[in-house]
N, C-alpha and C positions, 0 to 999 in steps of 0.2 A: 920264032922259037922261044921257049923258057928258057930264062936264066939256066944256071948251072944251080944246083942245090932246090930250086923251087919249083912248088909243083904247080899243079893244072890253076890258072886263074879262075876264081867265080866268075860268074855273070856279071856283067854290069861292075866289076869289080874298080875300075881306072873312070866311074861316073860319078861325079858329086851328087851326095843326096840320094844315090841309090843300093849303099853299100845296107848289109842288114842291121851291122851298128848302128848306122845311121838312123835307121827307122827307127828301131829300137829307143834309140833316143829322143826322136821327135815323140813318140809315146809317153815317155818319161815326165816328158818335159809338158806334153797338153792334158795329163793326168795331174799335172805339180800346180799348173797353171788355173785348172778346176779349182783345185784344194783349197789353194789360198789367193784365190781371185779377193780384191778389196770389195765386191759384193756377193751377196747370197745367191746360190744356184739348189734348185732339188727339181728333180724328176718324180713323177706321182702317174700311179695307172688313172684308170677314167674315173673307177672307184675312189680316189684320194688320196688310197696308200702311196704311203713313198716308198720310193725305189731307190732313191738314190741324191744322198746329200752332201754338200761341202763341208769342210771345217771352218769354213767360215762362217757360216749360217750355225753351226752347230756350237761355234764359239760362243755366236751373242746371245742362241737361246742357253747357255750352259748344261746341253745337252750331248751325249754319247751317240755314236752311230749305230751302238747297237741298241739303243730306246727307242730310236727312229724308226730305222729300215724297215721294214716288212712288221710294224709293232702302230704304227700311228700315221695316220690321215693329216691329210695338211688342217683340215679345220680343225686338228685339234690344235693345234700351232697357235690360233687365233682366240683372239676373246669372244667374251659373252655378243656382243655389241659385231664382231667383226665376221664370229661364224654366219650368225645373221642374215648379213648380208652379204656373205660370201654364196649363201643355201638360196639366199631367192633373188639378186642381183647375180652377182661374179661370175657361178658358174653356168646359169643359163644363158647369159649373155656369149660367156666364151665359146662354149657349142654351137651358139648361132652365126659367132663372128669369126671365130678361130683365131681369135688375137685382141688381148685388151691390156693396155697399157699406162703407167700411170696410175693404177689404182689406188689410195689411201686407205689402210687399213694397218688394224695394232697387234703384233705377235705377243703372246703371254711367256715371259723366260721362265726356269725352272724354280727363282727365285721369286715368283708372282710378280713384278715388275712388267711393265710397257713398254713394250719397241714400236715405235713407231717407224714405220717402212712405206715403199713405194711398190707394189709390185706389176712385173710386165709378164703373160701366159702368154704361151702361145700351145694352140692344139697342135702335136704334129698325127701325121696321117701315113697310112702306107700306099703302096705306087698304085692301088686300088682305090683310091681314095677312102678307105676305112681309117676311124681313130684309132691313133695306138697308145699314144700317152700323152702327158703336158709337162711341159718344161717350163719352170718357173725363174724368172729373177729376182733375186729380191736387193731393195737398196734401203741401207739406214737411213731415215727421215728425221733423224733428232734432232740435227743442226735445225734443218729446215720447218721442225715441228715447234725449237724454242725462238726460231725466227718470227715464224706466225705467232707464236704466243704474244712475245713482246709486240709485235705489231698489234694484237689485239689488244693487249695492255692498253699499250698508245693510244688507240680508238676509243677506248673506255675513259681511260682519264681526260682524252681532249670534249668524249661528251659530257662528261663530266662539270669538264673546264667551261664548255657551253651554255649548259644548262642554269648554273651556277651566275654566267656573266648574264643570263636569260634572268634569273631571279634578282641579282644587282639591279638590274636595267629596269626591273619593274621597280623595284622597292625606292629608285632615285626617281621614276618617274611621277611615283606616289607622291612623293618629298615634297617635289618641284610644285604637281599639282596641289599640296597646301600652301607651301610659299607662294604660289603665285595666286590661288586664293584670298591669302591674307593680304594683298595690297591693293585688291579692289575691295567696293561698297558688295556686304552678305547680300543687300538686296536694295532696291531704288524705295524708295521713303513715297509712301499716299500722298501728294497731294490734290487740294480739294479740286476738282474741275480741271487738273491736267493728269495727260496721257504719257506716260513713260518708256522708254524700253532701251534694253543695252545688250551688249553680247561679246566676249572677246574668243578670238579665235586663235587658238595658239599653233606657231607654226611647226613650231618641235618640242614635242615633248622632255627632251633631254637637256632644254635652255630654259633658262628664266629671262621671260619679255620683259620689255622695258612701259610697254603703255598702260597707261591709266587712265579713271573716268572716277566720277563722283558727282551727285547731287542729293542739294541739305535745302532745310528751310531753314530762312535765316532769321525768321521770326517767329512767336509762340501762334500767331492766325495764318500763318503758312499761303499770305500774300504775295512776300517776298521770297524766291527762290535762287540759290546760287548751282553753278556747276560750271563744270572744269574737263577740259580731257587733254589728254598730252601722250607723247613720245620720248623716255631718254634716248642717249646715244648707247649702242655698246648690249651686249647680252651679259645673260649672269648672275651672280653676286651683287659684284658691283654695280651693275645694271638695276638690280632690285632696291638696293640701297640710296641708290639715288632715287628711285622709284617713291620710295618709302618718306624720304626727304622732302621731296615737289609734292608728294598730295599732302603732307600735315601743313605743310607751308602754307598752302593754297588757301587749304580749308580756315587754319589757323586768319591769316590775313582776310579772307573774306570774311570772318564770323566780328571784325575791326573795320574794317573800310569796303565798301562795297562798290570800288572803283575798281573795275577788271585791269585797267591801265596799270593802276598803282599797286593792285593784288602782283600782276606780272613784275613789277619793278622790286619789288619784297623778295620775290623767288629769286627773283635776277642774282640780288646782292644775297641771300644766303646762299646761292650755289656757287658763286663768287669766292665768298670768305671760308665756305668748307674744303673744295677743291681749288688749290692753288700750283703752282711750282710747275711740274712739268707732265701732268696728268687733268687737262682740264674737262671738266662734266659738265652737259650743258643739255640742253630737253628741248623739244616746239611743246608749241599749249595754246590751249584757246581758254578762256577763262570769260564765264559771262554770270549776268543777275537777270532775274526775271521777275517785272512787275505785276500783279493781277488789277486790271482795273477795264471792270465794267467785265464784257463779256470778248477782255483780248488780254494778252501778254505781253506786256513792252518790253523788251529784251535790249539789254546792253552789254556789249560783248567787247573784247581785244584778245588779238593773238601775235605769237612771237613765233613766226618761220613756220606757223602748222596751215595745214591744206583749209582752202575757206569752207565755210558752214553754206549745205545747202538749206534753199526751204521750198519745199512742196507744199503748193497751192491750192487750197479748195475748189480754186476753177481748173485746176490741172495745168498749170504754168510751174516751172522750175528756176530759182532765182537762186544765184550764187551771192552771199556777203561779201564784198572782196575786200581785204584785206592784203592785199601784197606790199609787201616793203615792211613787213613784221620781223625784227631780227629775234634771232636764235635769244633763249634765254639761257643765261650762265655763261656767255663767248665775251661780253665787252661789256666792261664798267656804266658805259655810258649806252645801253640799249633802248633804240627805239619799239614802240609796239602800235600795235597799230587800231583801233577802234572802230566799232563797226554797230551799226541800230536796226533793230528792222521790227515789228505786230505782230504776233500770230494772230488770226481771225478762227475763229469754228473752221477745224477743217485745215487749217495749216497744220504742218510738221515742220523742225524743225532737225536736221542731221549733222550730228559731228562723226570724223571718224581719223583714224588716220591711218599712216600711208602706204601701211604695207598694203590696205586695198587696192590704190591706185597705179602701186609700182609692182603689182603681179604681173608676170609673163606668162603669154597669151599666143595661140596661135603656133601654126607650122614655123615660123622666125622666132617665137620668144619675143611676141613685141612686148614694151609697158601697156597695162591695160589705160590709165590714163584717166584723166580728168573729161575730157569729153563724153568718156564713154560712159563713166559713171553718171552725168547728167543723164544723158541719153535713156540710161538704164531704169533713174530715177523718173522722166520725163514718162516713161512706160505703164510704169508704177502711179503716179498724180494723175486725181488725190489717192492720198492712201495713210493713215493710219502709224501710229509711234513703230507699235506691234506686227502691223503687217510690213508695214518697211524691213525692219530689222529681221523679222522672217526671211523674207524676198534674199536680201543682204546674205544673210547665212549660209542661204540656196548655192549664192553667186560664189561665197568665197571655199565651200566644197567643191563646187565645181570645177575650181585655177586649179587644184590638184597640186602636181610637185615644183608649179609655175609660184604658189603660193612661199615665198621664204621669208616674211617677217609677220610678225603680231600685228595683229588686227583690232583697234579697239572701237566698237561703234555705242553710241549715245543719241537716240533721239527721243523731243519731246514735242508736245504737242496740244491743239484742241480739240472734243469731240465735236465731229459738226452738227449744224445744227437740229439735223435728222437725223437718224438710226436708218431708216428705213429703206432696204436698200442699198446701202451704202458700205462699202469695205472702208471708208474713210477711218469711220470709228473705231477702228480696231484698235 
């Protein structure tokens, strides 16, 4: 029974969520909810027209609902660049697909400005499967547009920053390749009856080696012959400078004494008394003369800690000068060197080089290539020729590839033999 004073109860009256206030309000509330959702919402027949927009979306274009509604097409919403692609991408796609999402595209405000937005369509359909309209999302992409910008910034200035360290890199390897230029011989000097050839091979272009080579005559009939090749310690600057220092020295002292021994013992003491205190500089070197007489070259040579001189034989024998027990020049006051003689005949060569040849890594292990092998390599080669040797050489030390880490200086001389004919000797 009712109460006293009360009448007939509604339906559903004593049911949460069913009273008609109640609906009325959940209406309220998914109509308020539309309005001012933090993104854009419009409805659009198949046509374009809209039917139906937020005050949100209506906010950022600075646009009224009644310019909208039943007055303007969503492409018109879009720019030049966006209807575009909205006419021959967007919306053929969404008929096909019935759903595309994440689209980038720019709305035009009333103020000519660019919005950049994300938008998600979906087709909806009736229980027949017929289209009836599209319902759009739309979301500000600003943050996310000056996101990307700055990111692209970044990308621009790092290749920039690239490009830039790309043209440094050339411009210091140009440098290097005149510095390291100027401390070898422009060219090997004519002389009468011998065969010449040199070659250095640098292992990074972004250091300055330390080896050197040179040969002079040391008289006006260019009988007598000197030459020299060496190795400092140390890349660089400093590496050149001492470079720069051991060849005038060399040359200087042999163009005075033509004892290879006593030429080394000159260096010795001026690397001595330049470099002192707690930075010592110090070089290997072979330092020899060469005499002409008759139809051979009598060669006298000494070295200080550098790899021994091969000589390639006109009958095809390979003989090493040895010299071991040649101390380092510029390490001790009192340095030994070590002396060595040997003929070129027609047909001999003679090879200097040093050590970055021999201490290239090789092989699946990275072994040293070594002194054996170098014979071996040479022994292949014999006879053969100043030019062709040092060719061969050339071959060998492109082919170490990244096993190759230091400078390479090669020096050989030589006699033509006694035939041409035939013969790669003469090269």
């Amino acid at each position: 029974m009712n109460r006293a004073g009360s009448g007939p109860e509604e339906p559903g009256a004593g049911v949460p969520g069913t009273h008609p206030a109640f609906s009325a309000l959940l209406e309220d509330s998914a109509e308020e909810l539309y309005d001012s959702a933090p993104c854009g919402y419009l409805s659009t027949l198949l046509d374009g027209t809209i039917a139906k927009i937020n005050a949100t979306l209506l906010d950022w274009l600075g646009l009224t609902r009644g310019e909208v509604v039943g007055r303007m097409r969503f492409s018109d919403l879009l720019t030049v660049g966006g209807k575009l692609y909205h006419e021959t991408h967007f919306a053929p796609l969404l008929r096909m697909q019935g759903h595309l999402g994440g689209v980038a595209l720019e709305l035009k405000t009333a103020t000519g400005s660019r919005l950049p937005v994300l938008l998600t369509s979906t087709l909806k359909k009736s229980h027949d499967g017929e289209p009836l309209l599209i319902r759009t999302t739309v979301f500000d992409a600003t943050d996310r547009r000056a996101y990307e910008q700055e990111l692209l910034r970044a990308r621009r200035a790092a290749e920039e920053a690239h490009r830039q360290a790309e043209a440094d890199r050339e411009r210091l390897c140009e440098t290097l390749a005149v510095l390291q230029h100027s401390l070898l011989p422009e060219t090997l000097p004519d002389i009468p009856g011998v065969l010449a050839a040199c070659h250095y091979h640098t292992a990074s272009t972004l250091q300055l080696g330390g080896d050197f080579y040179d040969l002079f005559a040391l008289d006006d009939t260019r009988t007598r012959t000197a030459f020299f090749l060496g190795d400092v310690c140390g890349k660089g600057p400093q590496a050149a400078a001492l470079t720069s220092l051991a060849r005038y020295t060399l040359r200087t002292a042999l163009l005075h004494d033509v004892d290879p021994a006593a030429t080394l013992n000159v260096l010795n003491t001026a690397l001595l008394d330049r470099y002192t205190g707690d930075d010592p500089r110090y070089c290997t070197a072979v330092v020899g003369v060469m005499d002409r007489v008759g139809d051979t070259l009598e060669v006298r040579l000494a070295s200080g800690g550098h790899p021994p001189a091969l000589v390639l034989r006109a009958d095809g024998r390979v003989e090493t000068l040895a010299t071991r027990g040649g101390m380092l020049v510029g390490a001790f006051p009192a340095a030994h060197f070590v002396p060595a003689r040997t003929t070129l005949r027609p047909g001999d060569t003679l090879l200097l080089y040093t050590d970055g040849l021999t201490e290239a890594r090789v092989g699946p292990h990275h072994e040293l290539y070594g002194d054996e092998a170098l014979e071996s390599f040479a022994a292949g080669l014999a006879p053969t020729g100043p030019h062709h040797l040092v060719d061969a050489l050339k071959d060998l030390l492109r082919g170490f590839g990244d096993g190759l880490d230091d400078d390479t200086a090669l020096l050989a001389v030589g006699l033509p033999a006694r035939t041409d004919t035939g013969s790669r000797s003469a090269r």
